[in-house]
N, C-alpha and C positions, 0 to 999 in steps of 0.2 A: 388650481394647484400650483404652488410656486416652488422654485427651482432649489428652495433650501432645506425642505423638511418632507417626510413622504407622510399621505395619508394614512389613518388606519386600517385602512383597507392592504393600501399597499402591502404597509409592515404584517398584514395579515399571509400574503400572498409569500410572502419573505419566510415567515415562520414555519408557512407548512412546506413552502420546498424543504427547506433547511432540516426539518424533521424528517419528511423525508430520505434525503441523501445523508443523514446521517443515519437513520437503523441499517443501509444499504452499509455504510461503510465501519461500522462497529460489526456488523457481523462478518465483515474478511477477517477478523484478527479475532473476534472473542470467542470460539472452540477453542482456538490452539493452548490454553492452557486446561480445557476440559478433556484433552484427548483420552490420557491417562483414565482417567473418572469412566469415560465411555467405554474406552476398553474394557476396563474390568468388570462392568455394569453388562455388557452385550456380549462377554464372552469372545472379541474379536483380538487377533495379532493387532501387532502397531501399525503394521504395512496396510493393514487391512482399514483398518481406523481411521488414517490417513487421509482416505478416500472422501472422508465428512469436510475436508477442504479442500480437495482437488477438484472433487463434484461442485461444489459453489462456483466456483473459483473459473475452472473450465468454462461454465453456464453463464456468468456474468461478462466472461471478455465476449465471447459470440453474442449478447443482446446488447451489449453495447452502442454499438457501429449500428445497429437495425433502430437502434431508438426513434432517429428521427422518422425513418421511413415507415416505422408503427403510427407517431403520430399522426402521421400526413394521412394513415390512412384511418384512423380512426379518433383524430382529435388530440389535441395536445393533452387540455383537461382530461380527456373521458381513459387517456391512455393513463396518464400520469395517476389517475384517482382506480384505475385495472389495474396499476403494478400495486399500487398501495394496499389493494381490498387483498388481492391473489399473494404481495409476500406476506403478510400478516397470517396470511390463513394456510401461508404455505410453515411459517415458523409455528404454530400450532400443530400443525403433523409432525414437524420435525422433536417437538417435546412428547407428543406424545407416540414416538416409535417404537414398537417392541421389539424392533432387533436393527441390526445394522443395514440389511438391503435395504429396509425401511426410513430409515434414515437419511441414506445417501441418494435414492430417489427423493424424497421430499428437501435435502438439502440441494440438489439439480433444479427441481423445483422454485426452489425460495431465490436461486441464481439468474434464473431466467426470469423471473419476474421484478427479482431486485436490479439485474442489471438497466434498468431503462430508467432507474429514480437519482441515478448520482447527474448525469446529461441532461435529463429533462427538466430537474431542478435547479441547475446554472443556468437550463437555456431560458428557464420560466422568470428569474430573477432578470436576465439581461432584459426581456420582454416587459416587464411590470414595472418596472423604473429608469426615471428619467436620466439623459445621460450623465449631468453633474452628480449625480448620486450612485453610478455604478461603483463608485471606492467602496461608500458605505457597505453596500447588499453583497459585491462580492468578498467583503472583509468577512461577512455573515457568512458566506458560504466556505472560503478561507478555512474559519475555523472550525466548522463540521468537518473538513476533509483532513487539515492536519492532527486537529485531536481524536479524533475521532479510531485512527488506527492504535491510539498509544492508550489510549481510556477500553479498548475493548478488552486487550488480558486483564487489567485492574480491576473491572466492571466484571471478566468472566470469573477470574479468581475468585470473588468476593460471591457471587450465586455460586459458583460450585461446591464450595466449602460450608455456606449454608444454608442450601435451599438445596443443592443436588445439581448436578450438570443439566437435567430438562429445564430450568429454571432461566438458564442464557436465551433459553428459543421462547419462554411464553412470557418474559419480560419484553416481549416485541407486540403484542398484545395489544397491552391501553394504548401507546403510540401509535400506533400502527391505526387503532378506533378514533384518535383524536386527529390525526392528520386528515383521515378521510373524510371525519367530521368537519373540519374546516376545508380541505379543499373543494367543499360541495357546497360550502357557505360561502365561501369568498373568492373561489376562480373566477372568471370571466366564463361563460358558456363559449362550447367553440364557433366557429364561424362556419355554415356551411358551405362544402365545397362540393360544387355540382359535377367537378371530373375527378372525385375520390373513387366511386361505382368503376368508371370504367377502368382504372388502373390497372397495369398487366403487374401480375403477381412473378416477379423473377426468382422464379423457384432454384436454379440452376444458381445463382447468384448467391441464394440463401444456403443452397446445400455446399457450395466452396469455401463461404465464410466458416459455416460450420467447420467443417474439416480441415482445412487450414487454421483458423485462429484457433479453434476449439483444439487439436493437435498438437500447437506450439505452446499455449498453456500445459495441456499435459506434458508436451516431451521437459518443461523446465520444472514441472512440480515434482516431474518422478524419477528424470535424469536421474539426477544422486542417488537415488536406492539400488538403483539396478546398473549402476556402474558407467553411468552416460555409454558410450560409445563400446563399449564391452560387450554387451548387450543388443544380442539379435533383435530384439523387438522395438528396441529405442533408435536402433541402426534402419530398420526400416520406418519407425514413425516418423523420423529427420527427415527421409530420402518422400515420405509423401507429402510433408509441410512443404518440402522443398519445390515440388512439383506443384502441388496446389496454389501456396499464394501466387505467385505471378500468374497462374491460370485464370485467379479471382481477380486481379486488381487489371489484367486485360478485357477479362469481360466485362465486369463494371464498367469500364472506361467505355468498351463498345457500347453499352445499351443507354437508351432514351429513357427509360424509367428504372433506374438500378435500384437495388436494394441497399447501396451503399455509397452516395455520392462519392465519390475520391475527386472528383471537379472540383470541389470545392479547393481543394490542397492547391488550387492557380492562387490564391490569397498569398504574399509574400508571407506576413506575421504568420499565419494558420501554419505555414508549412516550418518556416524557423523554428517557430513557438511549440510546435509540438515535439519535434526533435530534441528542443530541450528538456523538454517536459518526460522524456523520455530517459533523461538525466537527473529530471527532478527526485521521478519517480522510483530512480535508485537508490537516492541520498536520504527520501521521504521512509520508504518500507525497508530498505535494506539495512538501514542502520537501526530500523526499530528490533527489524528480525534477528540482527548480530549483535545487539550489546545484551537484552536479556538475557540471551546463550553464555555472552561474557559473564556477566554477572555471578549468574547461576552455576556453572561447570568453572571459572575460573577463579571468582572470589570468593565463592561459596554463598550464595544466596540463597535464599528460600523463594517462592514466586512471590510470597504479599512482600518480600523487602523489595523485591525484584520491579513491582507493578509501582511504589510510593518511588521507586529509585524513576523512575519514568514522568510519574506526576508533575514534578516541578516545570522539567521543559514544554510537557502538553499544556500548563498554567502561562509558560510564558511565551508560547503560542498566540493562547486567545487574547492575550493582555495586549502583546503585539499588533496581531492582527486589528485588534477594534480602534487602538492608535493609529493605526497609520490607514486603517479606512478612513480618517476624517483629512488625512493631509496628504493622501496620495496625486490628489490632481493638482498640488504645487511642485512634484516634481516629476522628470522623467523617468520615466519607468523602466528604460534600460540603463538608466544610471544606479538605480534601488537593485536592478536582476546583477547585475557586475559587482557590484558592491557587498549584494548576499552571498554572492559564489566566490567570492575573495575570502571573505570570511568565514566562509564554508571551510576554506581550503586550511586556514589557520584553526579551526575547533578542531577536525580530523588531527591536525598533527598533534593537535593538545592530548586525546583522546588515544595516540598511539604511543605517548608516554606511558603510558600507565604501567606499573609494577605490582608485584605481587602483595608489596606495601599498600596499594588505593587503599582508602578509608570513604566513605560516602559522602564527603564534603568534597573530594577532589572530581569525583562522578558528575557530581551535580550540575559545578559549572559550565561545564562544557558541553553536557545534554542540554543548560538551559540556553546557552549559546546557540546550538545548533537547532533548538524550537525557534528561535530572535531569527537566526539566519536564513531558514528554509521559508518563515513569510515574508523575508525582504525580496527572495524570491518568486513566492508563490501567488502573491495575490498582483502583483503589478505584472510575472509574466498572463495572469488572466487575462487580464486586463489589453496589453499591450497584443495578446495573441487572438483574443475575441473581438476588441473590441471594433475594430480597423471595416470590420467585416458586414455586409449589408442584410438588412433583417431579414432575408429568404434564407438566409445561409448560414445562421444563428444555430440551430438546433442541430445540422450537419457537422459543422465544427466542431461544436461544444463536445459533440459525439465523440468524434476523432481526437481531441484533446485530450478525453479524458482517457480512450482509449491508450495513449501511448503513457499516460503516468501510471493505469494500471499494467501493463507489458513492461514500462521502466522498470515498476516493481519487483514481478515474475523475473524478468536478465537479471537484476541485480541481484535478489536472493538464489539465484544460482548460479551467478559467475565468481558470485563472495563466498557461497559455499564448496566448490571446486577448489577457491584460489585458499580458503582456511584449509582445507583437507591439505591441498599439497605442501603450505609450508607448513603444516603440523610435522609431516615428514621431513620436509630440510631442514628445518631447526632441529629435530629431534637429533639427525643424522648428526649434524653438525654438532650439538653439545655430547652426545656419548661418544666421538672422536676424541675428543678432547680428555675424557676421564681415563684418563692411563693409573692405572693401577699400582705403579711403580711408585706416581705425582707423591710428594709429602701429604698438602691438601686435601689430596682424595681418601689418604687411609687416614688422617686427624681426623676428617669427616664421618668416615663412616666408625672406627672407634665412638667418637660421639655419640651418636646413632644408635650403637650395638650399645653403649652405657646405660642409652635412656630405656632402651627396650628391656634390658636387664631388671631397672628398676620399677618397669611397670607391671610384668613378670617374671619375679626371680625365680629362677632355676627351671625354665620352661624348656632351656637348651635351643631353642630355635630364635635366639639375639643376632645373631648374623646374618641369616636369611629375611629376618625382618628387616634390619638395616639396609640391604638392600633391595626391598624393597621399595621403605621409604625413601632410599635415596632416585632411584626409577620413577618413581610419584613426581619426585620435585623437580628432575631433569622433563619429565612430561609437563608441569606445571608452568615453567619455563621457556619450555618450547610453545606451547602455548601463548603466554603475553608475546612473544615475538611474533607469533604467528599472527595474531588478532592488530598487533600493531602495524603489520603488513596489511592486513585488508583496510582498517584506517586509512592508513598512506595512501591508497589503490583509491580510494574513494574521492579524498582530496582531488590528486592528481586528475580523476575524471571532470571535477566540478572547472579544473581549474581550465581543461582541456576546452569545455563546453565557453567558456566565456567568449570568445570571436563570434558565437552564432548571435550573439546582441544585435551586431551590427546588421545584421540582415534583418530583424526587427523591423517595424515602420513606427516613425517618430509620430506620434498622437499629435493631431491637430489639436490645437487649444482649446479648453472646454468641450472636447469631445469625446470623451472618456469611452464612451460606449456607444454601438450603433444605432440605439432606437430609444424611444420613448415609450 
């Protein structure tokens, strides 16, 4: 095997991670435009509903961090081809649910068992390819993880509408048969390991991760509904997060056989690289989660204009990403992470221009900028954050990596929906100060207003109370683009923030791309 092309075995072993880690990551995001559909199909509140992504979502941060130590204890392959057989069959239950507890247990299900395929899929790529060629395979994995969240509404919209919202969970299906089909054709069998038997099982370990991570997912999926800190129940669920994780990342640290290495975080890169990634992971999901909101509630979109208004940037993602897998190891790769987060910093402010005027040509650019921007970020911080790292400590990493971009995710879709909440109110405040009733302005305005209402109902007698209404619509409307152009700004400002943690980075030795062969 020479150092310039991979075998077809290899590109085998590439394809099925990749298939893999991507039904794992199209299913965080494609319910959320089925919610609706569910509801009214099971009969459940929205709050109630909800729970078909809180339950994933909960489920997959807690198996995360445990991936490696599943593997180690039952095989990398045999684990990795158990998550593939158990989420497939767990997305079968979940299409075929007749009601909603049914549901949400099988969508817990399908979390716990999809959570170990996003990890063990990067950790299987860094493993099966040689180090000159980690650009290429991680540009592969790259672009499963960034399009992947933004093709899921587009992909759920499109079965909901005509096949029925069961139709998102049993399109998981043939995939799910063909991954496993090939990774039983083309893994490597595992190695046996003569001290897997007697490994102590750190239950105690297992049950804090639970409770803690598993906690702090809930307290950020559910905070918002129930009024973050308002709220007795979310006021103690804090107060046990709080007490839990340092509990967990003590014991860990004590024990000889943890269920969750955190040693590995001695790695300079692992511990920078994830910090950012924890940055990444808000600039990745949270912008995905705030601009369809934009679209929809503030320009008026429908979801299929909403999921094609998304498209271009997910296109200019993969196009990106398989470009610069081939030239990634002629440059430094914290020169590419500063450079994306520079530019990060410039699309955000493009994006908090925006007026009640956008038109979809003005959208586009700057989503497809910020698809360009997030893999000049994302495949060289892989790279730069795994790579440094020696092959026992591959699949522990990868674990914890991935971990902190899906937690980026969770903070930033709730510190960006706290921070829109609040300045929906200060702006609001702030423009009805301003309409004094006395102003010229204000009454040529609403005369207008009460004209037009006239003429779309004459003699209906309620032209003024209309008019003020619509005029209350536009001062909300308004308040609105400012407010969304604040979380923009807020976004920026973060990426721009994270830029120094580069330097704690470790400069890639030459031709070293990655750690193993």
């Amino acid at each position: 095997m020479t150092a310039e092309k991979l075998s077809l075995r290899q590109w085998a072993i590439v394809m099925t991670a990749s298939i893999g880690a991507l039904l794992e990551v199209i299913d965080t995001s494609i319910t959320n435009v089925a919610l609706i559909n569910i509801q009214a199909n099971l009969g459940a509140t929205l709050a109630e509903v909800g729970w078909v992504v809180t339950g994933y979502a909960m489920a997959s941060v807690v198996m995360i961090p445990l991936s490696d130590w599943l593997s180690e204890l039952f095989g990398q392959r045999g684990y990795f081809i158990w998550c593939l057989i158990g989420f497939t069959a767990a997305s079968v239950l979940c299409g075929l649910a007749p009601n909603l507890i049914t549901l949400v247990l099988a969508r817990i299900l399908q979390g716990l068992l999809g959570g170990g395929l996003l990890p063990k899929a990067q950790a299987i790529m860094f493993q099966a390819v040689p180090k000159a060629l980690q650009g290429m395979t991680q540009a592969v994995f790259g672009i499963v993880v960034l399009t992947g969240p933004a093709l899921g509404p587009t992909l759920g919209g499109y079965l909901t509408d005509s096949l029925g919202w069961r139709w998102i969970f049993f399109i998981n299906l043939p995939f799910g048969l063909l991954a496993v089909l090939m990774a039983l054709s083309f893994m490597p069998a595992d190695q046996p390991k003569l001290n897997s038997i007697q490994r102590r099982v750190d239950w105690l370990g297992i049950l804090l991760l639970t409770i803690s991570l598993g906690g702090l997912q809930l307290l950020l999926e559910q905070g918002h509904q129930y009024d973050w800190f308002e709220n007795a129940g979310i006021r103690q669920l804090a107060l046990l997060v709080a007490v839990t994780l340092p509990v967990f990342v003590g014991w860990e640290l004590s024990q000889r056989q943890p269920a969750v290495d955190l040693r590995v975080l001695r790695h300079r890169s692992l511990a920078a690289g994830s910090v950012f990634s924890l940055v990444l992971g808000l600039g990745l999901y949270g912008t995905i989660f705030v601009v369809p909101i934009f679209a929809q509630s503030v320009l008026g979109y429908t979801a299929t204009q909403t999921g094609m208004l998304m498209l271009p940037g997910a296109i200019a993602s993969a196009l990106t990403m398989a470009m610069l897998g081939k030239l990634i190891n002629r440059f430094d790769p914290r020169l590419l992470i500063a450079s994306g987060a520079g530019l990060m910093v410039v699309t955000m402010a493009q994006l908090a221009t925006l007026s009640s005027d956008t038109g979809e040509d003005s959208l586009y650019w700057p989503l497809i900028f910020r698809g360009v921007t997030t893999v000049m970020m994302f495949l060289p911080l892989s790279l730069a954050t795994l790579g440094p790292l020696p092959k026992q400590d591959v699949g522990a990493g990868s674990g914890f990596y991935n971990l902190t971009r899906q937690l980026g995710g969770s903070f930033g879709i709730a510190a960006l929906t706290v921070v829109l909440d609040h300045q929906l109110v200060v702006h609001r405040s702030q423009l009805v100060a301003h309409l004094v009733v006395t102003r010229p302005e204000l009454q040529q305005r609403l005369w207008q207003l009460q004209e037009m209402m006239q003429q779309l109902a004459p003699g209906g007698g309620r032209a003024r109370d209309q008019a003020l209404h619509l005029l209350s619509q536009q001062v909300d409307r308004q308040a609105a683009l400012l407010a969304y152009g604040d979380v923009f700004r807020l976004v920026g400002l973060v990426f721009l923030l994270a830029i120094p943690l580069v330097l704690f980075l470790e400069r890639p030795q030459p031709q070293a791309a990655a750690p193993l062969h």
